[in-house]
C-alpha positions as CSV (number, residue, x, y, z in Angstrom):
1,X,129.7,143.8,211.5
2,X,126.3,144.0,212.2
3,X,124.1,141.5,212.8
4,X,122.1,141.9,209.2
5,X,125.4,141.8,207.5
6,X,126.1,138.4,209.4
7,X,123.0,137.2,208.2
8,X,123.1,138.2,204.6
9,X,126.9,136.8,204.3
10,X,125.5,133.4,206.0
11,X,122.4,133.2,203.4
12,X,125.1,134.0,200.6
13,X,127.6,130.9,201.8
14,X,124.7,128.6,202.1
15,X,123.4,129.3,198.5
16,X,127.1,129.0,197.3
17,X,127.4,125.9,199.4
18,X,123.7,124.2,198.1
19,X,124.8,125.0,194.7
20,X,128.2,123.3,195.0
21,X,126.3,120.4,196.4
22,X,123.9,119.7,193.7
23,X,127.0,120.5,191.3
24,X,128.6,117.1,192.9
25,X,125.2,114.9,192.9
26,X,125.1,115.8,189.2
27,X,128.3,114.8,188.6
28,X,128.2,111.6,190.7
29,X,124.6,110.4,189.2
30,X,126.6,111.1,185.3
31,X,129.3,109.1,186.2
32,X,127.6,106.2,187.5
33,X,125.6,106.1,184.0
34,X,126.2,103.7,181.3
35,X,122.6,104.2,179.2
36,X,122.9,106.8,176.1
37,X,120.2,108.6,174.8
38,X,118.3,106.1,171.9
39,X,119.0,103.1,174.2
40,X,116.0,100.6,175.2
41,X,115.4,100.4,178.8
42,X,113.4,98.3,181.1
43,X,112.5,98.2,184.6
44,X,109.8,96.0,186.5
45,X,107.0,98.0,185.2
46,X,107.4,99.4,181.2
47,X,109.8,99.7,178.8
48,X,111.2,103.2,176.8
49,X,113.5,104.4,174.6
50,X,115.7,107.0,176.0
51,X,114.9,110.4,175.0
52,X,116.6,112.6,178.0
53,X,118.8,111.8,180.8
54,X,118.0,113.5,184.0
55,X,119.2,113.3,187.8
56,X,117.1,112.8,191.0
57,X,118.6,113.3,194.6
58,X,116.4,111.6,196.1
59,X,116.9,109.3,199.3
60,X,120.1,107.5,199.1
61,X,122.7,108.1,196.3
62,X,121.8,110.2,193.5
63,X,120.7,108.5,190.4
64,X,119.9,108.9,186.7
65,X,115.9,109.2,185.7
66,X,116.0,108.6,182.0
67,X,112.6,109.4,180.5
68,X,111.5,108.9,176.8
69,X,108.6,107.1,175.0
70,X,107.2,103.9,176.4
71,X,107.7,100.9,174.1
72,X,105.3,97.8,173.7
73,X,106.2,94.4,175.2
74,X,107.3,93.5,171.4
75,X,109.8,96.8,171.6
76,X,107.4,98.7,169.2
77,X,106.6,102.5,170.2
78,X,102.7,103.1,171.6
79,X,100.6,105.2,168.7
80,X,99.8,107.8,171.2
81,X,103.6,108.4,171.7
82,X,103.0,108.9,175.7
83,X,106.1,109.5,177.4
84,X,107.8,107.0,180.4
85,X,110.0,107.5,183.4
86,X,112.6,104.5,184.6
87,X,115.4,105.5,187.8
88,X,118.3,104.2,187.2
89,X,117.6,101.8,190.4
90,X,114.8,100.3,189.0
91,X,116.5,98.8,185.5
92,X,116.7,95.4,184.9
93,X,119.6,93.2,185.7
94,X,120.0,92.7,181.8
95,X,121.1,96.7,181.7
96,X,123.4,96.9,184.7
């Protein structure tokens, strides 16, 4: 074996290995999520209703970012229909 080959085998295992990796903080942050798409949310900052359920592996564990449009104080959609991100860290207590 050659020392190219070595490489290339090495940069193949590490993509199988990052892939594998992200496979399993996907799966974790899913798990840990009880908010469905059409649900209300809150955090300390704005309130949406859920629209699409991502992941972020960010520092610490991974976590769901749920993202839809933001919502007045009186739970009534903005006009403009501008869209709003809440991590699943950040909801209030009242959707834990």
């Amino acid at each position: 074996m050659t020392k190219e080959e070595y490489l290339e085998k090495l940069k193949i295992l590490s993509k199988e290995y990052h892939k594998k990796e992200m496979e399993l903080k996907k799966e974790f942050a899913f798990s840990n999520n009880h908010i469905k798409i059409g649900d209300i949310i809150s955090d300390h900052f704005q309130t949406i209703q859920v629209d699409k359920i991502q992941f972020s592996v960010g520092n610490g564990y991974p976590q769901c970012v749920y993202i839809g449009k933001l919502f007045t104080k009186k739970r009534k959609p903005f006009k403009n229909g501008k869209l709003g991100q809440i991590w699943q860290c950040n909801l209030k207590e009242d959707y834990k």
